[in-house]
Backbone bond lengths (Angstrom), bond angles and torsions (degrees), N, CA, C in turn:
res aa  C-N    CA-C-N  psi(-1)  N-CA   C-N-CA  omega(-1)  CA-C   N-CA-C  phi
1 X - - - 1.438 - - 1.530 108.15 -
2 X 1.217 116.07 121.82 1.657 101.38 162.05 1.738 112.44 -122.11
3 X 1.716 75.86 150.13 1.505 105.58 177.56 1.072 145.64 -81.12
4 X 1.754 128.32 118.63 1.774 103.72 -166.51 1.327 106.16 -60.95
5 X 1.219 119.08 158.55 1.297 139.56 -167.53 1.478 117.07 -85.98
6 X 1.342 173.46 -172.81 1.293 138.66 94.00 1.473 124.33 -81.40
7 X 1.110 122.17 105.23 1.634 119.31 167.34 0.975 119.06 -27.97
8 X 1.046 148.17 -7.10 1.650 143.51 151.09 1.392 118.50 -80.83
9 X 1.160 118.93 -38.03 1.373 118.01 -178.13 1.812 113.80 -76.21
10 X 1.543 97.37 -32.06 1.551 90.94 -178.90 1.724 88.75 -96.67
11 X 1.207 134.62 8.00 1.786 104.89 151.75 1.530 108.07 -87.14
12 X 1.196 118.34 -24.81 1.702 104.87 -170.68 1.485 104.79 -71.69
13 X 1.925 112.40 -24.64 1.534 91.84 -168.30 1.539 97.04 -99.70
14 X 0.781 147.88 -23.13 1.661 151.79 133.92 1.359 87.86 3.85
15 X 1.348 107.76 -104.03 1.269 127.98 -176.31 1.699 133.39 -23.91
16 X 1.388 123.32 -42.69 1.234 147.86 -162.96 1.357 91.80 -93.79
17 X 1.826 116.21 -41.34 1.668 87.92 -167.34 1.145 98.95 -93.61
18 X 1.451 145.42 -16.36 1.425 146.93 158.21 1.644 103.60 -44.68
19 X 1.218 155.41 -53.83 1.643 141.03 -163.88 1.775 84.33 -108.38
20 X 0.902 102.84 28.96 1.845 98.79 174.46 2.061 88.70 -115.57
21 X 1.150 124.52 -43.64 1.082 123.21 -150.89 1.469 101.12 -108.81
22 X 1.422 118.31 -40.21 1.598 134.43 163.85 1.567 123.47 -164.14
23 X 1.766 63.88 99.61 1.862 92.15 -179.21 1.477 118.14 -55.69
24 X 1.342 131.58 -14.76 1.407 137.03 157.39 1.519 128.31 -65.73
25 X 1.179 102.16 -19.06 1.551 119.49 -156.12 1.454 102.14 -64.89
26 X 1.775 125.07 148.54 1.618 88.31 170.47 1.679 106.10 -129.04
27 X 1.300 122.90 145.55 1.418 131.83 -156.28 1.422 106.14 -90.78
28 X 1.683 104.74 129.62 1.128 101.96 -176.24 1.446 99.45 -130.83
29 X 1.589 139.24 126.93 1.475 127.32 -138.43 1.943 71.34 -118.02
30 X 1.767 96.16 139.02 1.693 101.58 155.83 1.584 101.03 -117.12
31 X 0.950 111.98 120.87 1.836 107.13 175.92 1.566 99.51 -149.48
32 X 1.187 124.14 176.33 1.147 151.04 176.56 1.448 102.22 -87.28
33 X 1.079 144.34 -42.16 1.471 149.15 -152.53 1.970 105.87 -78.50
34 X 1.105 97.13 129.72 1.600 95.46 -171.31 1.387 110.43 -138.44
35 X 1.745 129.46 26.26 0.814 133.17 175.66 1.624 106.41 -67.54
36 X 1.209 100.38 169.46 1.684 109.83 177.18 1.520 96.02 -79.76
37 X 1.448 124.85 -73.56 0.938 89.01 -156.13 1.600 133.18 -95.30
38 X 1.207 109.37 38.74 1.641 129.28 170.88 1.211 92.16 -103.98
39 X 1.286 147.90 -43.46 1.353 133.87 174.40 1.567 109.95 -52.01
40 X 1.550 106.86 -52.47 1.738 100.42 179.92 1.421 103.99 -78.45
41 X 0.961 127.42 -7.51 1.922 116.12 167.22 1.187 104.16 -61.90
42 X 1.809 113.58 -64.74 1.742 112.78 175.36 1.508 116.01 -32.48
43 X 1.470 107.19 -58.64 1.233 90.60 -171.14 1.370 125.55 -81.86
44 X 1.306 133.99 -5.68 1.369 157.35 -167.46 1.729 92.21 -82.35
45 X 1.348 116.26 -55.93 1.801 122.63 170.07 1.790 117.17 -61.41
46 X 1.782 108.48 -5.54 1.635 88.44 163.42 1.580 73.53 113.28
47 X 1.153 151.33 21.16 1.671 138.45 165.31 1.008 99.79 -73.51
48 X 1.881 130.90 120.95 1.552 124.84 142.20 1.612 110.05 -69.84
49 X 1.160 134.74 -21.46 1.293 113.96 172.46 1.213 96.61 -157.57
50 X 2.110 103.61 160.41 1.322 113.54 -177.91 1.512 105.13 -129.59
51 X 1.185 125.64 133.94 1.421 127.00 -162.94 1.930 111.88 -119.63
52 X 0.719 109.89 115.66 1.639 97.82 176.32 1.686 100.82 -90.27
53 X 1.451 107.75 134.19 1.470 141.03 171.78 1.471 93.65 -32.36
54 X 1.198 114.79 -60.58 1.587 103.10 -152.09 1.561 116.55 -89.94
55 X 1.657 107.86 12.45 1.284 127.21 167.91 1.208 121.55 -113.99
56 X 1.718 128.84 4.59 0.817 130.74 -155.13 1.775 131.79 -84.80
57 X 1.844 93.53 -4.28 1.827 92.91 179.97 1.377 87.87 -86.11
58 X 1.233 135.63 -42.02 1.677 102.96 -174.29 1.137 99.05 -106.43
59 X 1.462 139.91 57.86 1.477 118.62 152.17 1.697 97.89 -129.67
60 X 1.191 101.69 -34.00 1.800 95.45 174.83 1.548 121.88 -39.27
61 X 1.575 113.06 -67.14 1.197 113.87 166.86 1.608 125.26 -44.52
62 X 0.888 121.94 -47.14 1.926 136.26 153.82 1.455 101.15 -28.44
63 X 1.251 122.10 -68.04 1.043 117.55 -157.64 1.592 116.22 -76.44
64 X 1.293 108.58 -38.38 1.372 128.48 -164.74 1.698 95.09 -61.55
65 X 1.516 126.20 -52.94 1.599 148.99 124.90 1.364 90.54 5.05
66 X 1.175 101.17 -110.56 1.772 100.18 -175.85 1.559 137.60 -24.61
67 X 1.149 105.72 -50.82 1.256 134.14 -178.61 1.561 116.04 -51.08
68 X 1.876 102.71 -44.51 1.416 125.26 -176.30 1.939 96.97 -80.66
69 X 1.013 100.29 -10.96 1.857 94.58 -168.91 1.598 89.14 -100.98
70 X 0.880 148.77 29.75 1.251 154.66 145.85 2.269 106.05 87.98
71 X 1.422 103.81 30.15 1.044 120.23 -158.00 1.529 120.18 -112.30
72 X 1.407 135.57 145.09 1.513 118.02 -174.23 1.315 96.69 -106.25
73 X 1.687 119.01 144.30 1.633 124.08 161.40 1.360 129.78 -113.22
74 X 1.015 111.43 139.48 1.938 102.20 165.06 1.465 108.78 -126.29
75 X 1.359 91.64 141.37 1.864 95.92 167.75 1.378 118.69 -58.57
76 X 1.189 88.29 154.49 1.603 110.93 153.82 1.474 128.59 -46.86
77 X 1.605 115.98 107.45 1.066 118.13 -175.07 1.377 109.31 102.60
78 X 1.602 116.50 19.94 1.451 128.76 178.26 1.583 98.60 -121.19
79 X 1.158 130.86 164.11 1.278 108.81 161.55 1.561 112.01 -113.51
80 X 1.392 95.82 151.54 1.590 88.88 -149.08 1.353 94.43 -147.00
81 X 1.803 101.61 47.96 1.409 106.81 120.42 1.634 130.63 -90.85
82 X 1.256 93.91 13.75 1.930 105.15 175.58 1.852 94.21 -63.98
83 X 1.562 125.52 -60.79 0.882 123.12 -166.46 1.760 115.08 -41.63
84 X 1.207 113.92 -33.34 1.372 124.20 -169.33 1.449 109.56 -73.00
85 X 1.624 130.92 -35.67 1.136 118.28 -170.99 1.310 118.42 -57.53
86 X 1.290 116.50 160.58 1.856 116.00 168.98 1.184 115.50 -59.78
87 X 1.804 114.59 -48.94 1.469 127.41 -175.30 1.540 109.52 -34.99
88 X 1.518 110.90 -30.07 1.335 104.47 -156.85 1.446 111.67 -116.65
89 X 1.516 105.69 5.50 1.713 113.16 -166.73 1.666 97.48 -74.08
């Protein structure tokens, strides 16, 4: 049988066991999900970047780019004035 999932629950445990296991590490979420506010959960839990699946041959590399320049990204089709708030710097 499978179960819907909730996108929150698999970003918090995503998340928790990643700075549980290596707290340096930095999270970069690929999912399909492009709500606002699961996007600002990701990033609110420590996401440097959020990638949507169906953008992902040219936004991965972008981001990964970004990511290394000491920088946060979101795809296309996210809104990404999330990146800008303080809450989330």
């Amino acid at each position: 049988m499978e179960l819907p999932l909730d996108p929150r629950e698999v970003l918090n445990e995503v998340a928790h066991r990643v700075r549980h296991h290596s707290p340096k590490l930095k999270i970069i979420f690929l999912t399909q999900e492009s709500s606002e506010d699961i996007v600002r959960e990701a990033f609110g839990l420590g996401a440097v970047a959020y990638v949507l699946k169906g953008n992902a041959a040219r936004d991965l590399p972008v981001a990964l780019e970004t990511v290394l320049q000491g920088k946060k990204f979101a795809s296309r089709g996210v809104d990404r004035d999330i990146l800008s708030r303080p809450e989330l710097a």
